[in-house]
N, C-alpha and C positions, 0 to 999 in steps of 0.2 A: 258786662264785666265778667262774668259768669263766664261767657262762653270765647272771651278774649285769654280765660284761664285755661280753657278746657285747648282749644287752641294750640295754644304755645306748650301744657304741658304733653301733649301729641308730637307737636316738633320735635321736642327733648329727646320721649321717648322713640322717635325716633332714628335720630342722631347720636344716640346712646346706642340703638342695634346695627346702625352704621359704623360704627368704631367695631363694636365687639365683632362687625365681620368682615372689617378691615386689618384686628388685630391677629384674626385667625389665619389670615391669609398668608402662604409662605415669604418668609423675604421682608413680608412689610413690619416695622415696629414703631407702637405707639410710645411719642414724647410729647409732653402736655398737653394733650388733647389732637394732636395731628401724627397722621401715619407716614414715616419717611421707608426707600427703600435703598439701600447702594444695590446698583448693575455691574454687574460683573461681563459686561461688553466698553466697545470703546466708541464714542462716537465726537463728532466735532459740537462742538457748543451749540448752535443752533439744531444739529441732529440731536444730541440729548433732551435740549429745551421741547423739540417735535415730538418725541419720545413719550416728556413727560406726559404734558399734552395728550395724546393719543390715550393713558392711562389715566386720565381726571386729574392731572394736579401740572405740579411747575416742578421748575429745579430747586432743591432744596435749599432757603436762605437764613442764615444760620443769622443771626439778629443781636445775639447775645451769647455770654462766655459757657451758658451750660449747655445751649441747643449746641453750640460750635462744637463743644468737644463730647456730645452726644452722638453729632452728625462724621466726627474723626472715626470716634469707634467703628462707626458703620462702615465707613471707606478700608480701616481695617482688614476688616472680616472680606474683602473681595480683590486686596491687593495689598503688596509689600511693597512695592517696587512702582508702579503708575499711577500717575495726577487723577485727580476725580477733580470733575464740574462742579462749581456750587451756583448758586442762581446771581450772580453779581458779577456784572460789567460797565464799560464806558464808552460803550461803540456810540453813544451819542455825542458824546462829549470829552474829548481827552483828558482826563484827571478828575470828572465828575462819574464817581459812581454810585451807580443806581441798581435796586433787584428787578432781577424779572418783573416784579408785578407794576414797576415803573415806580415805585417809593426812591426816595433818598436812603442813601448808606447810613445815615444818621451818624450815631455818635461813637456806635461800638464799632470796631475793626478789631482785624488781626494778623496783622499784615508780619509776613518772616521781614526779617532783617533785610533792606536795602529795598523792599518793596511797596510800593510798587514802583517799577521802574521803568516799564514801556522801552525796552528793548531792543532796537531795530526799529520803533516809530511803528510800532503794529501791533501791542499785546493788549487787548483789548476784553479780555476777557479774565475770570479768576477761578481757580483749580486749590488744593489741596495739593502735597506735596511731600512724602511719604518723611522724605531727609529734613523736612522743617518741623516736624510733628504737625500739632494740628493749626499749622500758620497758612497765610494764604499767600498764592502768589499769581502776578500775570501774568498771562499766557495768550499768541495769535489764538484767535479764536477757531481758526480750522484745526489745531492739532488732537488729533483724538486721545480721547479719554475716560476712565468711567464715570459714573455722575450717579449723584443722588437725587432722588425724585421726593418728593412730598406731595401728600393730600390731606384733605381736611373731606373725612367722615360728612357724606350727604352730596358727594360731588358725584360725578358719573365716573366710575372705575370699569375700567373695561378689563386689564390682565395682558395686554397686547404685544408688550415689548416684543422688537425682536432686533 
């Protein structure tokens, strides 16, 4: 028991110096307990999602009303004017969406007005969108854009983007 303590509180502490040198790192900012970053490059949805990946994490999925307009801010700070990536799409399934990590969209959304709408029979993917504030909308998945990435403290972070 003893040593199932000593253990776990080693993880902690470690996961604890993983954040404090993930929170140092330029660019990246901690929201409850995970490091997100906005890119300030433009890349197509699976190029972002590669992106994130290659950096230890995913594209960033916003779950709830404070991470969502946590994650607006961020897109802020690297664009006035162009869509940002979030990790949620339906290239599975038309009208079923799902995040990156293959979860259900569940219960929260935040969809702009008339969306989602699937467009031309192709938008398959969901961006942020400066003119809706922090509402989402779909988007073909090839059209470039910047994206926010997240990571959770203890993954392998490399710094790679380019």
């Amino acid at each position: 028991m003893k040593r199932d303590l000593d253990n776990e509180q080693n993880r902690t502490a470690a996961l604890e110096q993983r954040l404090h040198e993930m929170s140092k790192t330029p660019g990246y900012a901690v929201f409850r307990g995970i490091c997100y970053k906005a890119f300030d490059k433009q890349k197509t949805f699976s190029g972002a999602a590669a992106a994130c990946r290659e950096d230890g994490g995913t594209l960033a999925m916003p779950r709830d009303a404070e991470t969502n307009a946590f994650l607006f801010s961020l897109y802020k700070s690297v664009s006035n004017i162009l869509p940002c990536w979030i990790g949620l799409h339906d290239q599975g399934e038309e009208g079923s969406f799902e995040w990156v990590d293959g979860s259900a969209l569940g219960t929260y959304n935040n969809w702009a007005p008339g969306q989602p709408d699937n467009r031309g029979g192709n938008q398959d993917c969901v961006y942020y969108f400066v003119f809706w504030g922090n509402k989402w909308a779909d988007s073909p998945c090839d059209f470039p854009a910047h994206f926010i990435c997240q990571a959770v403290p203890g993954t392998s972070y490399k710094r790679t983007i380019s």
